[in-house]
C-alpha positions in Angstrom: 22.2 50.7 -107.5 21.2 52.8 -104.4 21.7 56.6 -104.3 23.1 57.9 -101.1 23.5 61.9 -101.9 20.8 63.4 -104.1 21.6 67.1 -105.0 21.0 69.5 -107.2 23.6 71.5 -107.6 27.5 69.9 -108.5 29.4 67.7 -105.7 33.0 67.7 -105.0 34.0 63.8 -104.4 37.2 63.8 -102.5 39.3 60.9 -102.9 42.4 59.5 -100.6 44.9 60.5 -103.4 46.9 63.7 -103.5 45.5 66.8 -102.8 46.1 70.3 -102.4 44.7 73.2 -100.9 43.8 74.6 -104.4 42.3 71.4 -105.4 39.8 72.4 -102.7 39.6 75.8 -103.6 38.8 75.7 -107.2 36.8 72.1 -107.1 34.3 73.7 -103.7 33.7 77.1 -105.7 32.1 75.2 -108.4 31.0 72.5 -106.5 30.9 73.5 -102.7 29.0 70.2 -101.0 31.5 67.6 -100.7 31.4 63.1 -100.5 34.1 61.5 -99.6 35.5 58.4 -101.3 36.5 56.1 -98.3 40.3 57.5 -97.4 39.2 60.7 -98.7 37.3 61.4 -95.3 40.5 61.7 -93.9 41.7 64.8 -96.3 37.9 66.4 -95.5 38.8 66.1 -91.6 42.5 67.5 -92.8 41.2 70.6 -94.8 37.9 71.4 -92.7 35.7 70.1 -94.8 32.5 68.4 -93.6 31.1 65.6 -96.1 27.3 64.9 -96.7 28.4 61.3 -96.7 31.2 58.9 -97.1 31.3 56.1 -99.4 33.2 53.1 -99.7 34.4 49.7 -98.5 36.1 51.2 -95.7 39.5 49.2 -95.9 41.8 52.3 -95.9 39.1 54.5 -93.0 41.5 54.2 -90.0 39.3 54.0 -87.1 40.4 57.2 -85.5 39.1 59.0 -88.9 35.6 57.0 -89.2 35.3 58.2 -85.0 35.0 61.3 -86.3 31.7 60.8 -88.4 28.1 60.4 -87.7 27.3 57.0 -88.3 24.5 58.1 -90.4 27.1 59.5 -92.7 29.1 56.3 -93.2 28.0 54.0 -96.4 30.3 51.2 -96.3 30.0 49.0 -99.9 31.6 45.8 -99.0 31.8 44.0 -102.8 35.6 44.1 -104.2 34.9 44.3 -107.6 34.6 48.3 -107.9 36.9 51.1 -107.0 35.8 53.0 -104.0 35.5 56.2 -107.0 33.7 54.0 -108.6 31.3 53.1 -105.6 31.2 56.9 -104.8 30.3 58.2 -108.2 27.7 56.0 -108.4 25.9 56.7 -105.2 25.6 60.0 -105.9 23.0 61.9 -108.5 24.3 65.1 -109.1 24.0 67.5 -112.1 27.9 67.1 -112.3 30.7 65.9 -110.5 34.1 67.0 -109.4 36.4 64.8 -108.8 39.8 65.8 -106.4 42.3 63.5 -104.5 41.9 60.6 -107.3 45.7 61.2 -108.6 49.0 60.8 -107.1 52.4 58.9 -107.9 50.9 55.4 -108.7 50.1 54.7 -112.7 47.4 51.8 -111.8 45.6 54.5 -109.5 44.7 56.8 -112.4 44.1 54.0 -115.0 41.6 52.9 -112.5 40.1 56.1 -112.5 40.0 56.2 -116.3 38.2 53.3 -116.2 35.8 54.6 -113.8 35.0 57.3 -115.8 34.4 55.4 -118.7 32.3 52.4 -117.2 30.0 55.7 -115.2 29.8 57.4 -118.7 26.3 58.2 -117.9 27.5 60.2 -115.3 28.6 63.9 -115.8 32.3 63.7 -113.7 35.7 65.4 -114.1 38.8 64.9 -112.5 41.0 67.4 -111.5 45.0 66.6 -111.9 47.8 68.8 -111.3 48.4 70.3 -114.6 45.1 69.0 -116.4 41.4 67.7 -116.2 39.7 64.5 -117.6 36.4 63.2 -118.4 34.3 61.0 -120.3 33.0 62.7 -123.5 29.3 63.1 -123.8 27.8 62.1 -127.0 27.7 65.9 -128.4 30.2 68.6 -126.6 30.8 72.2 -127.4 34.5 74.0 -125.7 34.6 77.3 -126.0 38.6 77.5 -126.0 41.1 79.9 -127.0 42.7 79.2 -130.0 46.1 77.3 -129.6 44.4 75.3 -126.1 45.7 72.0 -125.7 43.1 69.1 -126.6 43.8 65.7 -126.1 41.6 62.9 -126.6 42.4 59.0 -125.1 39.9 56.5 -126.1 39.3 53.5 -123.6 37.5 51.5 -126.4 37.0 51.5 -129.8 35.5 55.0 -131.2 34.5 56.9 -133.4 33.3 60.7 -134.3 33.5 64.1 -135.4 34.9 67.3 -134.8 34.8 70.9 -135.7 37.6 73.8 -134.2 40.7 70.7 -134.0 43.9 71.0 -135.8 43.6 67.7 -136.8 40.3 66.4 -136.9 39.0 63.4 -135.8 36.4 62.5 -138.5 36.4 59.1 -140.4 39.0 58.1 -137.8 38.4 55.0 -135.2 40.1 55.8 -131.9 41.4 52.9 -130.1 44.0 52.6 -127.0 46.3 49.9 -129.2 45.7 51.8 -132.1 45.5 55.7 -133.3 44.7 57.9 -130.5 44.3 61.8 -130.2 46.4 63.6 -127.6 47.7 66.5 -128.1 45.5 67.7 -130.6 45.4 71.9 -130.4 41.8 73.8 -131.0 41.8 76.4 -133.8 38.7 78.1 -131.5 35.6 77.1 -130.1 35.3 73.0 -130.5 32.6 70.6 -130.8 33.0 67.1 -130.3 30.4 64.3 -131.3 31.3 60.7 -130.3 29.1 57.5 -131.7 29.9 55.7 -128.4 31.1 56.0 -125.0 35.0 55.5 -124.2 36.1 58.7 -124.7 38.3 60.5 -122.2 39.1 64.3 -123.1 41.9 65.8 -121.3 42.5 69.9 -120.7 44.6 72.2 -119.3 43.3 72.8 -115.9 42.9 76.7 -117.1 39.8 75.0 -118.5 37.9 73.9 -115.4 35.7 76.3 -115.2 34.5 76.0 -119.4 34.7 71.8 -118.8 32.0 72.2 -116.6 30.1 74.6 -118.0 30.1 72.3 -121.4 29.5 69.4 -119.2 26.6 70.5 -118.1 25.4 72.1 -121.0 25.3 68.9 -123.0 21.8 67.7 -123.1 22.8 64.2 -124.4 24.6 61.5 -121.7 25.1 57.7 -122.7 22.6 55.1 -121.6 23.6 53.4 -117.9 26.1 50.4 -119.1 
C-alpha cells in the first residue's frame, strides 16, 4: 500500500456521487484540504475546489476534466478489484476522513461504500448522506448526544459488544446482517459503544457531524490493518 496524501489535519475525499453545496460546506469546515476519488475531480473543478491529489483508476475522468490537473496530481490505480473510495481512502493518512459525493440513487453504490468502510476499518472515515452519517465503529466510542438522538447500528459481519446511554442495549447480543441488527436504537444521553471486532457501521443524524468527528478522533483505539 503506497500513501499519496500525508496530512495532519482531516481530508475531505470527494467522490463522483451526489453532491451538494452544503456537502462542501460542512465536510471543508472540518476538513478543508480535499482528494478526489476519480469522477470526484470533476465536482472539485464544479465547486472551485482544488484537490491535493486525485485517486483512482481513472475509467469515469473524462479527458477534458483530467486536462485540467497537474499531472503530478493524478494517481491512477489500474487493479479492478477495489472501489475507487476504496483506493482513495487508502492512499491517504489522515487523522480522519470525510467522505462527500459517495451517495446517490443507486443501492449497489452505497453497499459498496459500506463495505469500504468496513474492509479500511483501521481507518478513521465518515460519510456524509443527505439526512445521516456512517462509519465504522472503533473498538471503544463515546457520543455525546442529546437524549432521544437517533442511533442506529448495521453490522457487516458477525459482532458483538457493549453499550451504555441506548434504549435498548446491545450487550450479550451478536449483531449480524441475516440476523438481529440495531437500527433505530434511540440514546437515553451520552453513549459509549465497545465492539469486540470490526464490522460495525454506526449511522447518525447528520445534526451529529460535528460530535462524530470529534468522537472519531478522540478514540485512541482503531482495528489492526485487515
Amino acid at each position: 500500500m503506497t500513501i499519496i496524501v500525508k496530512s495532519a489535519e482531516p481530508m475531505t475525499l470527494v467522490g463522483a456521487g451526489s453532491l451538494t453545496n452544503l456537502d462542501v460546506i460542512q465536510a471543508r469546515n472540518l476538513a478543508p484540504d480535499v482528494v478526489a476519488a476519480d469522477g470526484g475531480a470533476a465536482h472539485c473543478l464544479s465547486f472551485g475546489l482544488v484537490p491535493e491529489a486525485v485517486i483512482g483508476d481513472f475509467d469515469s475522468l473524462t479527458e477534458d476534466v483530467r486536462a485540467a490537473f497537474p499531472a503530478h496530481k493524478l494517481h491512477q490505480i489500474t487493479e479492478q478489484e477495489t472501489t475507487d473510495f476504496d483506493k482513495a481512502l487508502r492512499s491517504v493518512d489522515a487523522p480522519l476522513i470525510v467522505g462527500i459525493g459517495f451517495g446517490g440513487a443507486r443501492v449497489d453504490h452505497h453497499l459498496a461504500a459500506f463495505n469500504t468502510l468496513v474492509r479500511q476499518a483501521n481507518r478513521r472515515c465518515l460519510l456524509l448522506g443527505g439526512e445521516d452519517l456512517v462509519f465504522a465503529a472503533p473498538p471503544d466510542l463515546t457520543l455525546k448526544v442529546a437524549a432521544g438522538t437517533r442511533v442506529s447500528l448495521f453490522p457487516m459481519a458477525r459482532v458483538s459488544g457493549q453499550s451504555d446511554g441506548l434504549m435498548w442495549p446491545i450487550d450479550g447480543l451478536e449483531l449480524a446482517p441475516d440476523r438481529r441488527i440495531g437500527t433505530s436504537n434511540t440514546a437515553l444521553g451520552d453513549v459509549r459503544l465497545r465492539m469486540d471486532a470490526p464490522g460495525m457501521l454506526v449511522i447518525l443524524p447528520r445534526a451529529c457531524l460535528a460530535e462524530a468527528v470529534r468522537a472519531l478522533l478522540a478514540a485512541d483505539a482503531t482495528w489492526p490493518v485487515l
